[in-house]
C-alpha positions as CSV (number, residue, x, y, z in Angstrom):
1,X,33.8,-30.2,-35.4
2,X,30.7,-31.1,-34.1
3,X,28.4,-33.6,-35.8
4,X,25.0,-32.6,-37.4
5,X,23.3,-34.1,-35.1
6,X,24.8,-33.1,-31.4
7,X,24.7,-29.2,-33.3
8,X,20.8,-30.1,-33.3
9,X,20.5,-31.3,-30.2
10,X,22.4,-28.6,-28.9
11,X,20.3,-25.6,-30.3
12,X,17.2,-27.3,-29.7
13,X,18.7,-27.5,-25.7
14,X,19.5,-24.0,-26.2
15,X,15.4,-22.9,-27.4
16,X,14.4,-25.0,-25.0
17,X,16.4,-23.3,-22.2
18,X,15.6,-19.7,-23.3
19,X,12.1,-20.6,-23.3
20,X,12.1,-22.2,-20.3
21,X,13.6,-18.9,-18.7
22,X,11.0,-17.0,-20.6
23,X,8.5,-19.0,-19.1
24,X,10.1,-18.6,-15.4
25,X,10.0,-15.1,-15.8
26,X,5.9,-15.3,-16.8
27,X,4.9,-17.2,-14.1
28,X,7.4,-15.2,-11.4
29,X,5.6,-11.6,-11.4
30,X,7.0,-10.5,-8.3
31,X,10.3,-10.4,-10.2
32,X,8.8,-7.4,-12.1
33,X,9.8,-4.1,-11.6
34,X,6.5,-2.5,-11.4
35,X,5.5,-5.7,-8.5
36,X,8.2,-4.6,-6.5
37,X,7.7,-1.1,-6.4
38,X,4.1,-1.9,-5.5
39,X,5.4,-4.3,-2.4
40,X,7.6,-1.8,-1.9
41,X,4.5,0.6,-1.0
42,X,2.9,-1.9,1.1
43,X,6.4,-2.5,3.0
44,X,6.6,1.2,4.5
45,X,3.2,1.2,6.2
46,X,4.7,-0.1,9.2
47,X,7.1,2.9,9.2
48,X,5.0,5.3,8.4
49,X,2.2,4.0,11.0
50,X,5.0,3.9,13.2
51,X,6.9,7.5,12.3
52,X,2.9,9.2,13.1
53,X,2.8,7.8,16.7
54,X,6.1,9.1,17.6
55,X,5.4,12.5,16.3
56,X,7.9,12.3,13.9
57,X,5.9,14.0,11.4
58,X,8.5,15.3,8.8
59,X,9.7,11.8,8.5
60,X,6.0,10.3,7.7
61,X,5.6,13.5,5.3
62,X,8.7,12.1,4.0
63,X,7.7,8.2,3.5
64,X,4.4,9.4,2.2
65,X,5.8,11.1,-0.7
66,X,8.3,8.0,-1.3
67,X,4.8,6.1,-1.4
68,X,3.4,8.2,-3.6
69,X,6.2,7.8,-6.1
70,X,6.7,4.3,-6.2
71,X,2.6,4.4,-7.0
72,X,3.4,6.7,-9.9
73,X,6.2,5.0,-11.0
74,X,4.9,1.1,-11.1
75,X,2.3,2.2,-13.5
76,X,4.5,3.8,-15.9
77,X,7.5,1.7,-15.9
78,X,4.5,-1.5,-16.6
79,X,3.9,0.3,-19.5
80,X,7.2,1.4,-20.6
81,X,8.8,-2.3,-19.7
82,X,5.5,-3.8,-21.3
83,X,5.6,-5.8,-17.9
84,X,1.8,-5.6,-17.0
85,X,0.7,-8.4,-15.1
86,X,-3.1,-9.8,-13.7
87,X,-1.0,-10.0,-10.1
88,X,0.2,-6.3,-10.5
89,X,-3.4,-5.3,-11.6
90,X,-5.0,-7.0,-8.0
91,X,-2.2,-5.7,-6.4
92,X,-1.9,-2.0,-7.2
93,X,-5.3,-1.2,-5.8
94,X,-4.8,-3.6,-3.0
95,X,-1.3,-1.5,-1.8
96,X,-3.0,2.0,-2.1
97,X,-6.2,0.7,0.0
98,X,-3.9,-0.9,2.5
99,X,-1.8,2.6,2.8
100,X,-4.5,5.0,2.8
101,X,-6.8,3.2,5.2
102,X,-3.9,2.7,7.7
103,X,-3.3,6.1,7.2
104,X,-6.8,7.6,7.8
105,X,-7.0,5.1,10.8
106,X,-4.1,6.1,12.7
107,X,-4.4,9.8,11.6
108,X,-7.8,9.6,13.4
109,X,-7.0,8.0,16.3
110,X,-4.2,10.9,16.7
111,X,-7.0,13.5,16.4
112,X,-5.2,14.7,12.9
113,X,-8.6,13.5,10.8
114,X,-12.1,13.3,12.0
115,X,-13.6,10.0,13.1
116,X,-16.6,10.8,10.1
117,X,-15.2,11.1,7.2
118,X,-12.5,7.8,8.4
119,X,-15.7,5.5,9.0
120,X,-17.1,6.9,5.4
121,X,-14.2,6.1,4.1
122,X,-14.0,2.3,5.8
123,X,-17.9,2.0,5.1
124,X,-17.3,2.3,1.6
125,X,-14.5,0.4,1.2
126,X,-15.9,-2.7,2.8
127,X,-18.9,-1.9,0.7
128,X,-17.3,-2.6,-2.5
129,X,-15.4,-5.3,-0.9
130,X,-18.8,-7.0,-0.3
131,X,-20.2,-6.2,-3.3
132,X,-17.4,-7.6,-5.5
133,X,-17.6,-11.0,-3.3
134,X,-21.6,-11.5,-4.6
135,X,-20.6,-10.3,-8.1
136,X,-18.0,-12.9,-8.1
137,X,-20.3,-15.6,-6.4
138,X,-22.7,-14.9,-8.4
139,X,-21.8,-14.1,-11.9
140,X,-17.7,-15.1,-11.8
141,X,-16.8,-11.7,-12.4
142,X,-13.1,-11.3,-11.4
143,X,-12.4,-7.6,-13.0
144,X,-13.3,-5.0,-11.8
145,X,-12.0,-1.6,-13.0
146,X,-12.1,1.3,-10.8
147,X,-14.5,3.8,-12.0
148,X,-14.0,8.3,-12.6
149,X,-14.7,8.6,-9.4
150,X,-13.1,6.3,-7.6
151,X,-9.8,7.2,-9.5
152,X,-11.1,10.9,-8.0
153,X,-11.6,9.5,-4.7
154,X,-8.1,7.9,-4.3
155,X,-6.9,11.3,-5.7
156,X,-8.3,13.6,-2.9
157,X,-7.8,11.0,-0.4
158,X,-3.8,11.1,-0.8
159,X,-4.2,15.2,-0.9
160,X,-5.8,14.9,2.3
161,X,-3.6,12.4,3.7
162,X,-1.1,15.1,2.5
163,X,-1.9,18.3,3.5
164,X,-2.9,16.7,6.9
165,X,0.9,15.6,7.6
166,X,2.2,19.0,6.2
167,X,-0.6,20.7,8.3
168,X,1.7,19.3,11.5
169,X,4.9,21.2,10.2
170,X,3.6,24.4,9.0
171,X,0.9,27.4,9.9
172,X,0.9,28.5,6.8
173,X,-2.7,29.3,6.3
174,X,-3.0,27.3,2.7
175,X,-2.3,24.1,3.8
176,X,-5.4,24.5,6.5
177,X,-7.5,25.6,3.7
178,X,-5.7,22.3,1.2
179,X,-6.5,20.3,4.4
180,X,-10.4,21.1,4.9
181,X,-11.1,21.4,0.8
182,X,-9.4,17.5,0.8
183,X,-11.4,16.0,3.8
184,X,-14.6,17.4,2.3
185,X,-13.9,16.5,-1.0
186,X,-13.0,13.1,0.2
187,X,-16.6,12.8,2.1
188,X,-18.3,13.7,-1.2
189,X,-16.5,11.5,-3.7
190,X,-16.8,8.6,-1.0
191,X,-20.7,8.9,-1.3
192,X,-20.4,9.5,-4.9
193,X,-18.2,6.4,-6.3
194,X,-19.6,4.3,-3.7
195,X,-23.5,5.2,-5.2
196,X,-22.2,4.7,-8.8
197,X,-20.4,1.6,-8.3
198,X,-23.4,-0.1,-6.9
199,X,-25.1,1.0,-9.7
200,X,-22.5,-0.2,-12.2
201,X,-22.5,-3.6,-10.1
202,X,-26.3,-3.9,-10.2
203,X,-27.0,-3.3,-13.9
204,X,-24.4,-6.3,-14.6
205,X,-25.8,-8.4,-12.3
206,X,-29.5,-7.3,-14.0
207,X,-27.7,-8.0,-17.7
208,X,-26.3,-11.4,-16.5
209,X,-29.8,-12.5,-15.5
210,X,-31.6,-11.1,-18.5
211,X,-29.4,-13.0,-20.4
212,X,-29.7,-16.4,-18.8
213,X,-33.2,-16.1,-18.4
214,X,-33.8,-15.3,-22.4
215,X,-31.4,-18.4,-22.8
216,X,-34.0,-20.5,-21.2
């Protein structure tokens, strides 16, 4: 029979030892189901890039939709699994702009997708980047949620990624029509979310400084 004591000691070993694994699992994200779905994503670029130059375009049609899933599914099993994370919330966006910008770069250089809407699509892109780097220099902003449109402009940009893959395995005369509805769509939502996000970026920068000038 154990003595009052060493039974104290012992449970208080064992609280500390489950908290301790708590803990480990807090500060290791990437353990997280929804993380690894999302590395996942970023892991078959490479195959897919690779699958489009050799022409193998039922197997990149293929990866694509795998992609597409595990982007579906990280979101919902983070909310299901209550497993939400600040890494998974950088990282998310991260994965899809990595995919779809490889995508819309190699689709162009294979003639699949015109040069235009590609550098519209870059120019914005690296616009935001920018943007975020001065609202984080200059006001410590580190969040910043995607807006309607952008949400719309990822949206049309994987239907165009899409219907541009399927394009190269059927004739049937919807997809062309999918295909050119996408692109353009994608050229208008690129100008639009691009336009309001600069707007959203500069009235916070303008509240930020009307605030810290009335604090003087």
């Amino acid at each position: 029979m154990l003595r009052p004591g060493v039974g104290l000691r012992f449970g208080i070993k064992s609280v500390e030892s489950a908290m301790s694994d708590v803990s480990s699992t807090r500060l290791n994200p990437f353990r997280t189901a929804p993380n690894l779905l999302t590395l996942l994503r970023i892991c078959l670029a490479p195959f897919l890039v690779a699958a489009i130059l050799d022409n193998h375009y039922g197997l990149s049609f293929v990866l694509f939709v795998a992609a597409g899933l595990t982007d579906a599914l990280d979101g919902t099993l983070a909310r299901v699994l209550k497993q939400r994370s600040m890494l998974g919330q950088y990282l998310d966006p991260v994965a899809d702009k990595l995919l779809l910008s490889t995508l819309f770069l190699v689709l162009t250089h294979e003639g699949l997708i015109p040069a235009r809407v590609t550098v519209m699509v870059f120019g914005r892109d690296v616009g935001i980047l920018v943007v975020s780097a001065i609202l984080y220099a200059a006001v410590g902003r580190r969040e910043f949620s995607p807006s309607i449109f952008g949400k719309a402009n990822t949206l049309v940009q994987v239907a165009a990624v899409a219907a541009v893959l399927l394009h190269q395995l059927t004739a049937a005369h919807w997809v062309a029509d999918v295909r050119l509805v996408a692109l353009d769509a994608t050229m208008v939502l690129t100008v639009v979310s691009g336009l309001h996000y600069a707007w959203v970026a500069g009235r916070r920068v303008g509240v930020v400084a009307g605030n810290g000038s009335g604090a003087r």
